[in-house]
N, C-alpha and C positions, 0 to 999 in steps of 0.2 A: 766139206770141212776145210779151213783154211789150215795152210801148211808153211811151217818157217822152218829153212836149212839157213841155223846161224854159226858165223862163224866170226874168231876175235874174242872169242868168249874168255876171260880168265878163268884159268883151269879152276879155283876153289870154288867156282861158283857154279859149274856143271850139275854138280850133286842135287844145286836147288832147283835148277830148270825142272829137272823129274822130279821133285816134290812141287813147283812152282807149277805145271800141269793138270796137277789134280782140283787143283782150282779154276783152271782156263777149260776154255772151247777150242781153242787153236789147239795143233800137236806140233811137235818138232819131230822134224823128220829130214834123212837125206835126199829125198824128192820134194821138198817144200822151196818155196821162194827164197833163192840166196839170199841173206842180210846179212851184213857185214856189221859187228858191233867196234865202235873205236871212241878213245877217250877224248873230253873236250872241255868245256867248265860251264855246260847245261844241257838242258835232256833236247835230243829230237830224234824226231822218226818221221822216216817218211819210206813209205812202201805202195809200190807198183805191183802189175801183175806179174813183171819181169823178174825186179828187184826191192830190197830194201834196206834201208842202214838205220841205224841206233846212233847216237854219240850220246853216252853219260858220263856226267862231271864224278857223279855217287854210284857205287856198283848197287846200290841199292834200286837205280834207276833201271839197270836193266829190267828189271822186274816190272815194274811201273809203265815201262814202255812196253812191255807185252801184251798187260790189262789195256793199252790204249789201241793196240793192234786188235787184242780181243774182240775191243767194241765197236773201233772204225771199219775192221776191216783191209782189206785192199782201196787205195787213196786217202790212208792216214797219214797226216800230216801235225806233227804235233811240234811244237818250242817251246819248252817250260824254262823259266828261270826262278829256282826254291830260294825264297828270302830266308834261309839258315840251312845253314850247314846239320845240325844233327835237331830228328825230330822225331816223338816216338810216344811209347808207353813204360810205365809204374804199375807195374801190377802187383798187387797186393794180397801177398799167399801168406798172411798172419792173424787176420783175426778169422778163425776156422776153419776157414776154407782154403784149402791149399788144392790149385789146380793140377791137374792129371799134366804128365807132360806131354802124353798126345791132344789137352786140350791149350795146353801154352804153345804147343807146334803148330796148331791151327790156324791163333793167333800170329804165329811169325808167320804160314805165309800169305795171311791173308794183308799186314799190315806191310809185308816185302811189295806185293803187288798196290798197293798205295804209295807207296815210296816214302815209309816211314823207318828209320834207319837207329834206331837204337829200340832195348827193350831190358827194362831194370825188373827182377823178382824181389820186391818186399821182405825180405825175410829175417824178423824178429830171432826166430828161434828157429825157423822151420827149414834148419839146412845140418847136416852132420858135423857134429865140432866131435875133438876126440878129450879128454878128461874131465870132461864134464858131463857124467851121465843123467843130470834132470836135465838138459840142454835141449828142451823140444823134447821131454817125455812127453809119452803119449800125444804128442800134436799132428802126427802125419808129415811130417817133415821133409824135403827130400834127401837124397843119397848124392851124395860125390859120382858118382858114375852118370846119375840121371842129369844133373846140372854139364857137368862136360858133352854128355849125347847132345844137350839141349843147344849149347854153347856152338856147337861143333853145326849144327843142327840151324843157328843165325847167322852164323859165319858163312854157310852156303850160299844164303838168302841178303848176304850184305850188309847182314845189321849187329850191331856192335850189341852184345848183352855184358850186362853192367852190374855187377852183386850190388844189395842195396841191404844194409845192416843197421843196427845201433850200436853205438857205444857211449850212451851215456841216457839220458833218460827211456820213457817206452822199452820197459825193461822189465816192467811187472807180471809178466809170463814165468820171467824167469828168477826173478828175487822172490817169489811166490814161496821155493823152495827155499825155506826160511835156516835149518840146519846146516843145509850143501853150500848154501852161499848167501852169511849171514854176513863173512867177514868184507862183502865186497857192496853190502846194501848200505844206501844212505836213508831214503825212503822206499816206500811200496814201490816206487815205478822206477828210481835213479839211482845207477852206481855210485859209489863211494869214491871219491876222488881222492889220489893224495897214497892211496894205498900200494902199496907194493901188488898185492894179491890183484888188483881193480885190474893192473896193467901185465899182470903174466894171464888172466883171464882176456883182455883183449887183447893181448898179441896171439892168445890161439882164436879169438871169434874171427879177426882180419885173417889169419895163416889161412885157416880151412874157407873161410870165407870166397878167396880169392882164388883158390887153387884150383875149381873146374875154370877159372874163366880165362880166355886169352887177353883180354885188355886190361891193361894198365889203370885202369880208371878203378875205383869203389867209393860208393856213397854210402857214410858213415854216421850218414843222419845226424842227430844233435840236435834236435827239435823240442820244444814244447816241454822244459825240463824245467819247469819253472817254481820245482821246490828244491834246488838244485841247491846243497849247503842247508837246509835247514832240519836235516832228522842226525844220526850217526855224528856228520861231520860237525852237525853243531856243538853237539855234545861234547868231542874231542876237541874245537879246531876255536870253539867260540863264533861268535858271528862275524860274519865277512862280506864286502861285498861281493856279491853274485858272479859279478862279469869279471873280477879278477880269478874266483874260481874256474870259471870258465874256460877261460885264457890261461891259466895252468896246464890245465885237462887238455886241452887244445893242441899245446905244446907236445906232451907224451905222446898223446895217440898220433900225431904226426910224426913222430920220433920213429914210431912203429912201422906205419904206411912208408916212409923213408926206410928200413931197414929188407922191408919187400920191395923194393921198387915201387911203389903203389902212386898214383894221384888221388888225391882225399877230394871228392866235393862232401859239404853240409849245408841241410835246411839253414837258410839265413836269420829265422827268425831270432834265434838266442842274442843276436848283436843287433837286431834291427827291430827289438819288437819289446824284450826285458826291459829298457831303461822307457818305454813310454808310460805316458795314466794309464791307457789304456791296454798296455803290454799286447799289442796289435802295432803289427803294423802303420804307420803314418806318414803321408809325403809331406806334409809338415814338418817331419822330426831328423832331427842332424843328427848323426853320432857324434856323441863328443869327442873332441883329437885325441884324447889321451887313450879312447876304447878304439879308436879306427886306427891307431898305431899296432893295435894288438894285433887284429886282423892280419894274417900271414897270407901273405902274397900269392902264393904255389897251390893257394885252396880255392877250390870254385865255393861259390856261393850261390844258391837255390833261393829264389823268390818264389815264396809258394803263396798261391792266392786263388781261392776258388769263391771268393765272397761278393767283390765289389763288381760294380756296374757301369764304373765310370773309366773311358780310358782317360783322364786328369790323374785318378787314384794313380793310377799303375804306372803312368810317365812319372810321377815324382817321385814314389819308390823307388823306382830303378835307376833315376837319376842322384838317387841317395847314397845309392847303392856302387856306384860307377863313383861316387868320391872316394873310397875307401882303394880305389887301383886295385882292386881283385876280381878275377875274371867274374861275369854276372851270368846264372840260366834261368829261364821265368819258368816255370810250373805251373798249369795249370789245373783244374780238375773236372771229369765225365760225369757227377753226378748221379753215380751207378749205386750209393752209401744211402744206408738207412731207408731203402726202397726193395722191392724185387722188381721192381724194371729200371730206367733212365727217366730222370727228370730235365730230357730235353732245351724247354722251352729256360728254365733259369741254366740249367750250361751255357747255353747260348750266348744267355744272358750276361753272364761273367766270364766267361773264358774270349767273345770276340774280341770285348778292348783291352783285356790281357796281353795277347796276339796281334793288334792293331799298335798297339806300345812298343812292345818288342822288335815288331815288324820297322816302327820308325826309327826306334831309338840305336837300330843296329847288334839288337842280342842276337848272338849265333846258334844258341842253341838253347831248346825248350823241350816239352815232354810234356805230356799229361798224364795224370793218374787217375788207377781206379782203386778206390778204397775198398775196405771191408767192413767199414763200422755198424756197427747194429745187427752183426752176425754175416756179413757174406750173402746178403738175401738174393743177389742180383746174377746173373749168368753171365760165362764171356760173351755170348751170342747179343746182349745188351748192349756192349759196346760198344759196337759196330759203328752204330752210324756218328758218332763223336769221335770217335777216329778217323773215317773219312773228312770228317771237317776240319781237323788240322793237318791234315794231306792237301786237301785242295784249296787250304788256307795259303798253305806255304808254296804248292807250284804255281797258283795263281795270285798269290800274294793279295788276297780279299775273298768272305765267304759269298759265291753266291749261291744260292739256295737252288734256283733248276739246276745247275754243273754239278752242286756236287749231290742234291738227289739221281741226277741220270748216270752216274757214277758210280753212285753208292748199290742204286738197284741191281747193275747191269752185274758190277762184283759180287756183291752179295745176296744176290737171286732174291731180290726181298722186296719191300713197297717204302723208301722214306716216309713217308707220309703217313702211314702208322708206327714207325717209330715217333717220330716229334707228335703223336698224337698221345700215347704213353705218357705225356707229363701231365695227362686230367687224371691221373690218381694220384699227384699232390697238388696241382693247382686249381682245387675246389675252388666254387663260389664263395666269394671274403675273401679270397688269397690274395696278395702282395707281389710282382716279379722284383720286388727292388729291395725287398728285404736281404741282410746279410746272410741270412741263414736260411732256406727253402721252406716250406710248409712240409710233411712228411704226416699227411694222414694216409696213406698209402702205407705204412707203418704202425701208426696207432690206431687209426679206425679198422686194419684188420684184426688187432691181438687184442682191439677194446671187451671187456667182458658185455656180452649180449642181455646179463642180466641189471650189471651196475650200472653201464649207459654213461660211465663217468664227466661224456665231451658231451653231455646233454644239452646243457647251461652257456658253454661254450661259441658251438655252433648251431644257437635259437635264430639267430639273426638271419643267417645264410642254409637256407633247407640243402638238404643234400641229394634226396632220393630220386629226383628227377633227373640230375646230373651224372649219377651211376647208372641211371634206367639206360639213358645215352652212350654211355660209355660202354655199358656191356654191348651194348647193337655194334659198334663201332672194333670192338674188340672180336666179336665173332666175324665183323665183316673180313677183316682183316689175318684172320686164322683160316679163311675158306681158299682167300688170297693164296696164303703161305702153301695152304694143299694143293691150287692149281699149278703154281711155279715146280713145286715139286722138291725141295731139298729141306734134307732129314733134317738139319740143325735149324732151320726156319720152322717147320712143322710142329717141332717138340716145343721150340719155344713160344710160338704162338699159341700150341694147346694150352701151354701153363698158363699165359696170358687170359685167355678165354674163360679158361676154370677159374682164376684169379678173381677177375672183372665180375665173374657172376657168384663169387662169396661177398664182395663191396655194393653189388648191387643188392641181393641180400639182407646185407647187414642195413642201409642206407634204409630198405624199407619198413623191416623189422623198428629201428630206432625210432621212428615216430608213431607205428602203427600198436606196437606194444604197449607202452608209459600211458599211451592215452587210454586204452580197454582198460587197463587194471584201474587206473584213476577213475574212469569212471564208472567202476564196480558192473562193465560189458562182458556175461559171460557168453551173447552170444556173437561177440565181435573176437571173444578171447578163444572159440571153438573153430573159429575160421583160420585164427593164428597158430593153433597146435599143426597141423601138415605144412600152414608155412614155414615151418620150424624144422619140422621134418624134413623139407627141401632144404630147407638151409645147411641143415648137418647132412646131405646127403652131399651137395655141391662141394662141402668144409671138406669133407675124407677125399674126394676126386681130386679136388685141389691138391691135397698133400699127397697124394700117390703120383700125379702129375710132377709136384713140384719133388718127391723122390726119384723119380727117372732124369731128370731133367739136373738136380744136384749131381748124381752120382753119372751123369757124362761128359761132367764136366771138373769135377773135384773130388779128393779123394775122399772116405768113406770116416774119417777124422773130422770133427765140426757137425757133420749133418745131422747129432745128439741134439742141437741147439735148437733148430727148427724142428726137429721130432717133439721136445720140450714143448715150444712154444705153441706148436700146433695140437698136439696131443692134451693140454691145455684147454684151448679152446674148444676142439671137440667135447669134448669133458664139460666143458660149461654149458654148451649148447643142449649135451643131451638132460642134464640137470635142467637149464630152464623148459627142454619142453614137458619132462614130467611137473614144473609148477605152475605152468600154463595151462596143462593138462585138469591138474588138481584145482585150477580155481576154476576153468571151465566146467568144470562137472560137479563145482559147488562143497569140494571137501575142503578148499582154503577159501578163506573170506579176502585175503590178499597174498601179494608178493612183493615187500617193503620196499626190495630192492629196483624196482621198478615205479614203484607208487610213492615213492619217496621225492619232494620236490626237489630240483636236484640246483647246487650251488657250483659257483665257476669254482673249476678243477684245474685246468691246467692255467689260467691265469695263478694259481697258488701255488702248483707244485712245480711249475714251468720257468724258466725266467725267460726262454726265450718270448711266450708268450706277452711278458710285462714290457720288456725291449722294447717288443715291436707292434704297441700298441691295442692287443688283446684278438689281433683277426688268427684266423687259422695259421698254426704257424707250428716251429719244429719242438717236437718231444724228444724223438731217440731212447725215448728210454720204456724196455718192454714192461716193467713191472710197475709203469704207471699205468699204462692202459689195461693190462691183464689185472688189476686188484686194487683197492683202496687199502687188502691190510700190509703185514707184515711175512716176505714171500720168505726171508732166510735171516740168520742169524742174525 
């Protein structure tokens, strides 16, 4: 076993090496090869059997150079030069899922040993404020203690963690509680500007906000607020324009982050996105001077864009953006939302010329996020390999695909290659890579009801069932993998995989072979289908017991209500339909409507994404389309 006696080490960073260990194969030891670590303005390493030295520009590199000792060995020789300064993760502990902090610790130092050097927690509601008791009721929230251990915990490992909050729309967790703070709602999702009360509430969400963390930084969001003046404030205030609102609010809450010491970044879109037709972003679109004078200098600005495919898109953005003389960081996104795995093949897709913009245009700093929407369906163990990609984006300044699979494997004991195979459960046949928005039947074809068939009409054009037959082979191929390398956090996730793949293969088969027995009044094709049924709800409950061990080791036991819902649901449905499959196979029903029903295009109706983009498979997000045609709640 290979041994490093390092020395030069900056003391706060000691702590991480013994956590940074339990990741590696190498040990540190006072009988291992002297290496001397010293500082310089880019990573190298080189090591003999004698000797070896380190020089990093980022403490976060020492790290990064030890995974390259890991894997070279004795005669590594490595020179990296990181086209930005700070590169990293958004992780997103607010829509249910809120991770364990021994699975955010994971995270740091598996993303320390890639030499990614910031790490932001999402948190809406899901952090301790003090006089606000619905503040993150019942959410799982963390504690002030847990956040500083954590903080304290990145700080070992070199990388800067960064509170990431709202103060102004994405707020409807917490305006929810409609008596405790009625006086500070505008709308369902946006605070009430203008208010006295709006800003002694955010000067405690920024106080407690900021208090585990050692940096100076907080991201304050201000995104996607785009009924912003139109409910409360209307009523009092009359109509206004928006971006003078805005630019109000703007002021105070800075007012605040200045009275902490604090540096404010916000999502960019409210200045770059409100005044277009299409309230999107556009490299065509100027701010007009009198709104880019509002624009305060001292705030970073967030380019968030996980949609487009063009690096043209994103040079002109950000050169829009650079008019306005305020610091600029591009944000990208993993693709981990409205799935339980990663949709690889479209991250790729949109995040390289994101990254290839930035890269030219001289942004210094970037991030990606992993979202929660559609409930948190997706594990950290997911992210993995899209996090290596803007690791090896940034020390080799371009993706290439063997570096950073042989990289990615060697770290995280895994197969690239069935990660980026994981985007064939949305990128079905009919799918689109250039579409804005991902296809997500990975999503609705699992929660779709087994008896309505709702995506019948849908997807007639493009079959599916052979595509899933594929993809379950492919998915156990790759789960047998995960057993021989041998590590627990690949295993577990792979099983889910596995069990996963074979409820879509399942369903995929079911959906053609059903509609057609009952249409054609087959009760002996319908007698064949009752135990395929039975396997199918047999695989459904594996899956969910699967995907319960696999939730709760990775997030706390708050949110996982949703997916017990959603899935306890579908069990439910399945055992229904095989008692009426049952019942027509054995001749006491003459039909099953809901099956033998011709069926008409559904999500081109209830979808727009669907109309958008031309009617091929494409994104729903939304479970109570696929789970029902009626009416699931008030």
């Amino acid at each position: 076993m290979l041994k490093l006696n390092l020395s030069g080490v900056p003391e706060h960073l000691l702590p991480g090496l013994a956590e940074a260990e339990k990741e590696l194969r190498l040990t540190l030891s006072p009988d291992g090869i002297p290496t001397t670590v010293v500082r310089g303005d880019c990573l190298k390493v080189t090591l003999t059997a004698d000797s070896g030295s380190i020089t990093i520009g980022k403490n976060v590199e020492l790290f990064r150079a030890l995974a390259h000792i890991d894997r070279e060995g004795i005669g590594c020789k490595i020179e990296e030069h990181p086209c930005f300064e700070t590169n990293g993760l958004m992780l997103d502990a607010s829509r249910n899922g809120v991770q364990k902090p021994d699975a955010v610790k994971f995270l740091l130092r598996r993303t320390a040993l890639m030499g990614l050097n910031i790490m932001m927690l999402y948190t809406e509601d899901t952090y301790e404020v003090e006089n606000y008791p619905y503040f993150g009721y019942l959410r799982g929230g963390y504690k002030k203690t847990e956040l500083k251990d954590l903080d304290d915990y990145a700080y070992a490992l070199g990388i800067e963690m960064v509170p990431c909050i709202q103060t102004l729309g994405h707020s409807g967790k917490i305006l929810r509680w409609a008596p405790a703070m009625g006086k500070i709602t505008d709308t369902a999702d946006v605070l009430l500007v203008g208010e006295e009360e709006t800003y002694k509430y955010i000067d405690q969400i920024i106080k407690d906000a900021s208090e585990p963390y050692r940096s100076k930084r907080i991201h304050i969001g201000m995104d996607e607020a785009g009924s912003l003046g139109r409910g409360a404030y209307q009523r009092k205030h009359g109509t206004r324009p928006q971006m003078d609102i805005f630019s109000e609010h703007m002021q105070r809450v800075r007012e605040i982050t200045q009275k902490y010491g604090l540096h404010p970044m916000i999502w960019s879109d409210m200045y770059f996105a409100m005044l277009t037709p299409k309230r999107d972003y556009d490299p065509d679109f100027t701010l007009p001077e009198e709104y880019a004078k509002m624009i305060p200098d001292d705030v970073d600005l967030i380019y968030w864009d996980y949609y487009h495919h063009k690096e043209e898109f994103y040079r002109g953005v950000i050169e829009k953006h650079r008019l306005t003389g305020a610091p600029v960081m591009f944000a990208g996104g993993l693709w981990n939302w409205c799935t339980p795995v990663v949709n690889s093949d479209f991250m790729l897709s949109t995040t390289l010329p994101g990254l290839r913009a930035s890269r030219d245009l001289g942004v210094k700093e970037v991030f990606t996020t992993a979202w929660g929407d559609c409930g948190t369906m997706s594990s950290v163990y997911s992210l993995l390999y899209g996090l290596q990609v803007y690791a090896e984006f940034d020390y080799s300044g371009e993706y290439h695909e063997e570096l950073t699979d042989e990289r990615f494997n060697f770290l995280n004991h895994a197969d690239a290659k069935g990660y980026r195979m994981l985007s064939g459960f949305d990128m079905i046949p009919g799918t689109c890579i250039d579409d804005e928005l991902p296809a997500d039947p990975s999503f609705w074809l699992l929660f779709e009801d087994p008896m309505g068939l709702y995506f019948e009409k849908d997807l007639e054009p493009w079959p599916q069932e052979e595509h899933f037959a594929n993809l379950r082979k492919e998915c156990a191929h790759y789960y047998e993998v995960a057993k021989e390398i041998g590590d627990d956090h690949q295993i577990l996730f792979w099983e889910f995989v596995d069990k996963y793949s074979a409820v879509m293969a399942d369903k995929a088969k079911w959906r053609y072979a059903a509609p057609a027995a009952v249409r054609a009044g087959d009760r002996e094709a319908a007698k064949e289908l009752v135990p395929f049924a039975e396997q199918m709800l047999a695989d459904t409950e594996t899956m969910h017991e699967v995907w319960y061990r696999l939730w709760h080791d990775c997030c706390s036991m708050y949110g996982w209500d949703v997916i017990d819902i959603r899935m306890g649901a579908l069990i439910a449905r399945i055992k229904t339909t095989i008692k009426m499959m049952r019942d027509f196979a054995e001749g006491r029903i003459d039909d099953i409507p809901l099956l033998s029903e011709k069926k008409l295009s559904y999500a081109m109706q209830l979808c727009w994404f669907y109309r958008q983009y031309g009617g091929h498979p494409s994104h729903v997000g939304v479970w109570g389309i696929a789970a029902s045609s009626q009416t699931l709640d008030w």
